[in-house]
N, C-alpha and C positions, 0 to 999 in steps of 0.2 A: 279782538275786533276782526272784523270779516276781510281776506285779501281785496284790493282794489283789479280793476280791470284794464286797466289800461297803463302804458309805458310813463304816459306824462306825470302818474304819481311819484314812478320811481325816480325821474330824471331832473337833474339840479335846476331849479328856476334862476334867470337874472336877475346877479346882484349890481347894481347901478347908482350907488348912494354908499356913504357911510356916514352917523353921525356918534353924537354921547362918544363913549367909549370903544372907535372903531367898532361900531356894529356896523356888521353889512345889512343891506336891505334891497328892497326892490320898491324905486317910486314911479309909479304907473307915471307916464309921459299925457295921458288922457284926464282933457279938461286942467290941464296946468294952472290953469289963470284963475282957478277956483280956491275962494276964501273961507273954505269949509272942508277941513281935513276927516279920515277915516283911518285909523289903524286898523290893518286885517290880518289875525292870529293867528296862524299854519293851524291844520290837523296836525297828529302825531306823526306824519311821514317825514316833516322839516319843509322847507321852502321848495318847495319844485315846481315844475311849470303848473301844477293844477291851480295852488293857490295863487300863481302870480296872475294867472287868466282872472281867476274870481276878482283879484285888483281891479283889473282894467275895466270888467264890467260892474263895476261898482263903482268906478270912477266915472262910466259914461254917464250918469244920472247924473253929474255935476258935483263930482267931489277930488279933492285933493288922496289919494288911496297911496298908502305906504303899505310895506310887508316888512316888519322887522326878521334877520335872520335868527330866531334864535336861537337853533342849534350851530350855528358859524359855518356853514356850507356841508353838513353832514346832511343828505337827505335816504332815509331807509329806505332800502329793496327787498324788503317784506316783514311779515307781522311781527314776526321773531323780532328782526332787526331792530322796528320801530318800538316795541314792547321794550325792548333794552337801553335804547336811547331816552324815550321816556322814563323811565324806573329811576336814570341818574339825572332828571332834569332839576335844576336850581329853580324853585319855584318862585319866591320871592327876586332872583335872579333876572329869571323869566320878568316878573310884572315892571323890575327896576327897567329893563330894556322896553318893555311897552311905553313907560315911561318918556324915555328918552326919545320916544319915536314920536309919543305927543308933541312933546318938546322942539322935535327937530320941525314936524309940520306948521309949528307959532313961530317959530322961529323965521321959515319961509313965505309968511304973509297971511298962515289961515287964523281968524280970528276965533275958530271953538273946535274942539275933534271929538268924534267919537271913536268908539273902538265897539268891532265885531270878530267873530271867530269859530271858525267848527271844531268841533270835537273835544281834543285837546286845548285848542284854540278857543272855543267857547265857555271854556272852566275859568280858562285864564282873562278872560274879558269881566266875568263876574268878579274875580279875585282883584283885577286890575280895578274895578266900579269901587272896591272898598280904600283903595288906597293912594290911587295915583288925581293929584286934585286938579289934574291939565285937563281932564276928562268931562264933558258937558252929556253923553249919553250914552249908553251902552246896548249891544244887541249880540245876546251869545244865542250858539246855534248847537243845541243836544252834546252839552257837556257842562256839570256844574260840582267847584273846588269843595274838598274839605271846609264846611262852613264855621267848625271852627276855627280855624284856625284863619279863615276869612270871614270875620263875622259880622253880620249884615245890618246891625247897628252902625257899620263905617261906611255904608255905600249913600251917597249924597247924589245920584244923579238916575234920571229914569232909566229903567230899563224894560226893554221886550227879549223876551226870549221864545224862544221857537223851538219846539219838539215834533218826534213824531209816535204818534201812539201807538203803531209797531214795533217801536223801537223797543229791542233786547237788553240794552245795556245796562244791567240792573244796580242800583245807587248809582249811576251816571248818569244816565241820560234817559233812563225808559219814564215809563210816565208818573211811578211814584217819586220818582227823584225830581221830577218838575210839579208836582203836586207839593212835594217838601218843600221845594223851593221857595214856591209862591206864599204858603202859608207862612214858614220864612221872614220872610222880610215882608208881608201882610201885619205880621205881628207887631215889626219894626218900627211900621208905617212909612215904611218905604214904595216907591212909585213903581208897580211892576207890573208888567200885563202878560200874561201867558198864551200864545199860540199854540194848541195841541193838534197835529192837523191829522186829519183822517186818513187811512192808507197810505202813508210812510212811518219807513222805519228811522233808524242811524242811518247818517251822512246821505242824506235823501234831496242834498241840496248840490252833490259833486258829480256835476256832468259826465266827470270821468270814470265813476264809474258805473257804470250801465245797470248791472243790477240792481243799485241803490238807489237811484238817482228817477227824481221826479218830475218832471219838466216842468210841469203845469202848477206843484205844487210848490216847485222852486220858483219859477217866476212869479206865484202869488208874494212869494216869503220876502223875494227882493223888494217889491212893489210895498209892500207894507215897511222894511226895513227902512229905504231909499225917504219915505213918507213921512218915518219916526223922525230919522235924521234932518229931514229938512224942518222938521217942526221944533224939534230942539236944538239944531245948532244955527239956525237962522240970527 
């Protein structure tokens, strides 16, 4: 995966919550009083200020936004790093903790959540749609898990997913892996809509980093996201 461009990848994001089993987290302070939660899945970097910003502005559309940690405060200062943090991630681990973040959001007054996530983060939102039943909708962003091992006869809730048809990331996220996808759990008969969008690549939705990063086609991706969500966790 291609290095990022800016400091705020490498640099620890606020952790300001813990719930389940002492996970830390970061709960956006933005729109509190809102009864409609969003779990949001780090890239592979870990929690650091990039994703905790993507919280806050996903929380300004009127949502309750958590970031579970779930690396526990490790976040990588480059590809190398992140490639090895990832390779030893507990996968099912990983979704138990998405879990618990649903959980912690019902817990605090929202009546349905969904969960979104890039990269890494967006594998594990699909993984998370098969298994975790706190879950009313999902929206991963150009990353999708081993499907067997996550297999799409268990996912019970819509999904949009967003790619980008530049994208390199081959069985990840380029565009026969979202073509797989879809077809997928189309078989299933599962609810899923695919966004493939023109001129982005990978992580074309992370402000921070400049090279990647698509403004116009990131603020489409929100606006349709923010849109799914209000339609399904209403």
């Amino acid at each position: 995966m291609a290095q990022p461009d800016a400091p705020e990848v490498f640099a620890n994001g606020p952790s300001n919550v813990t719930f389940g089993d002492n996970i830390p987290g970061y709960l956006s302070s933005v729109s509190s009083d809102s009864k409609v939660g969003v779990v949001v899945v780090q890239e592979w970097w870990g929690m650091n200020i990039s994703i905790t910003k993507t919280a806050d502005i996903i929380a300004a559309e009127g949502f309750r936004a958590l970031v579970p940690d779930l690396y526990r405060g490790k976040v990588a200062k480059n590809g190398e790093e992140a490639g090895h943090i990832l390779s030893g991630l507990d996968w099912p681990k990983a979704v138990a903790d998405i879990r618990a973040a649903a959980q912690y959001l019902l817990s605090i007054g929202c009546t349905k959540v969904g969960v979104t996530g890039f990269c890494m983060g967006g594998a594990l939102t699909i993984a998370s749609a098969t298994s975790v039943d706190e879950l009313s909708a999902a929206v991963p962003f150009y990353g999708v898990p081993d499907l067997s091992f996550w297999p799409a006869s268990n996912i019970k809730v819509p999904i949009l997913a967003h790619f980008g048809r530049d994208d390199t990331m081959k069985g990840f996220s380029d565009p026969e892996a979202a073509e797989n996808l879809e077809s997928t759990l189309k078989a299933a008969g599962k609810d899923i809509q695919i966004h493939m969008w023109d001129g982005a690549g990978h992580a074309f939705m992370n402000r921070d980093r400049p090279s990647a990063y698509r403004p116009e086609i990131a603020a489409q991706a929100l606006k349709e996201t923010t849109d799914f969500f209000k339609k399904h966790l209403a």
